[in-house]
C-alpha positions as CSV (number, residue, x, y, z in Angstrom):
1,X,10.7,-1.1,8.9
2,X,7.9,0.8,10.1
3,X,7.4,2.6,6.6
4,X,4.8,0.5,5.2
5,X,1.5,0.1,7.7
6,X,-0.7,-2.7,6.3
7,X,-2.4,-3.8,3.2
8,X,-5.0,-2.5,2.0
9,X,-8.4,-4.8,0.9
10,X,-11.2,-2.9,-0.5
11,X,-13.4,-4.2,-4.1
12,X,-11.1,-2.3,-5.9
13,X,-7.8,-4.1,-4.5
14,X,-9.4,-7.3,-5.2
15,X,-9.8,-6.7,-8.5
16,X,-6.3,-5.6,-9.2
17,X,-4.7,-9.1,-7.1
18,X,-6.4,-10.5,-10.2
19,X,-3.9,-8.1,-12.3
20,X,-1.1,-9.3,-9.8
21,X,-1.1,-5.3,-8.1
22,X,-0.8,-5.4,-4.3
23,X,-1.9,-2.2,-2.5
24,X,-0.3,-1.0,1.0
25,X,-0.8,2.0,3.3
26,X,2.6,3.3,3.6
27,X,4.1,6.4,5.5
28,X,3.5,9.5,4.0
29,X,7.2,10.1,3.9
30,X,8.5,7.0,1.8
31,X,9.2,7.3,-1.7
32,X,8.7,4.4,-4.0
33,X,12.5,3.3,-4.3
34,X,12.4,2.5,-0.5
35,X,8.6,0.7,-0.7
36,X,10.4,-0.9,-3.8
37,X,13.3,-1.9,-2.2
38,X,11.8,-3.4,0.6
39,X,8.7,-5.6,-0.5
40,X,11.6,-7.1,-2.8
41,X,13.6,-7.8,0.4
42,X,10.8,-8.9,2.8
43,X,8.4,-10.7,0.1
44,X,11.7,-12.2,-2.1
45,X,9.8,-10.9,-5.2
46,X,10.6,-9.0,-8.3
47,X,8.5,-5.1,-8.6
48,X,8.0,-4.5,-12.0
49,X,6.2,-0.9,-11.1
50,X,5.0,1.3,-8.2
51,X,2.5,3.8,-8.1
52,X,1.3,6.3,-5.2
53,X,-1.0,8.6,-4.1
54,X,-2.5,10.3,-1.2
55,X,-5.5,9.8,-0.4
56,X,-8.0,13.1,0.9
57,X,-7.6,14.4,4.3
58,X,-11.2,14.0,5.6
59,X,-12.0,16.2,8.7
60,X,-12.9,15.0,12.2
61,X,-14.7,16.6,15.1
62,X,-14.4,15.5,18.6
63,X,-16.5,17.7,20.8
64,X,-15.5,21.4,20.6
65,X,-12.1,20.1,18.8
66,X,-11.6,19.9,14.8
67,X,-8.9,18.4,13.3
68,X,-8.6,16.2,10.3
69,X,-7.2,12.5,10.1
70,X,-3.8,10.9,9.8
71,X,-2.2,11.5,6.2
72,X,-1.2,9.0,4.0
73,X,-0.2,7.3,1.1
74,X,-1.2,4.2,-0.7
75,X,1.2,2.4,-3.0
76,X,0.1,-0.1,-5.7
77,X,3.1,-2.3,-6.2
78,X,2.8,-4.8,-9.7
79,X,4.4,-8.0,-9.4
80,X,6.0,-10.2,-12.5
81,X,4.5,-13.1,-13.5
82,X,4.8,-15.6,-11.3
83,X,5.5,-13.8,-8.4
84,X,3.1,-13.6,-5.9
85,X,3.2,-12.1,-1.9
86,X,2.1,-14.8,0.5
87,X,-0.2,-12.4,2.5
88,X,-3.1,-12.5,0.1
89,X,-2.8,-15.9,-0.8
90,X,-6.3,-18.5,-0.8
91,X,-4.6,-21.4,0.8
């Protein structure tokens, strides 16, 4: 599935891993059910909630050319306790 593109790890993700939220760049066309749906399926965990939003377009100039940058969105997925995806662990 191509929908989600990669996690994202910024301060403020860190923080919430704490809070057992995991954040992901995801396709700008997925809804939440599908994002839902799969991390459960891929990850073999339970979602308790998701949450989206997109993030601002920012513009970009190459030469003569302006255009602005790829949209997306950014889903914060929360875990239940004792759940945890393997990508972020510390081992």
């Amino acid at each position: 599935m191509n929908q989600v593109k990669y996690p994202v790890l910024t301060e403020k993700t860190i923080r919430l891993l704490e809070k057992n939220q995991y954040s992901f760049d995801v396709n700008i066309d997925s809804n939440k059910t599908q994002i839902k749906k799969w991390i459960e399926l891929f990850f073999n965990v339970k979602v308790i909630s998701v949450n989206s939003h997109r993030l601002p377009k920012k513009k970009k100039k190459i030469g003569t050319i302006a255009g602005y940058t790829v949209r997306y969105k950014r889903m914060i997925i929360k875990l239940q306790s004792g759940y945890s995806i393997p990508l972020f662990s510390n081992k």
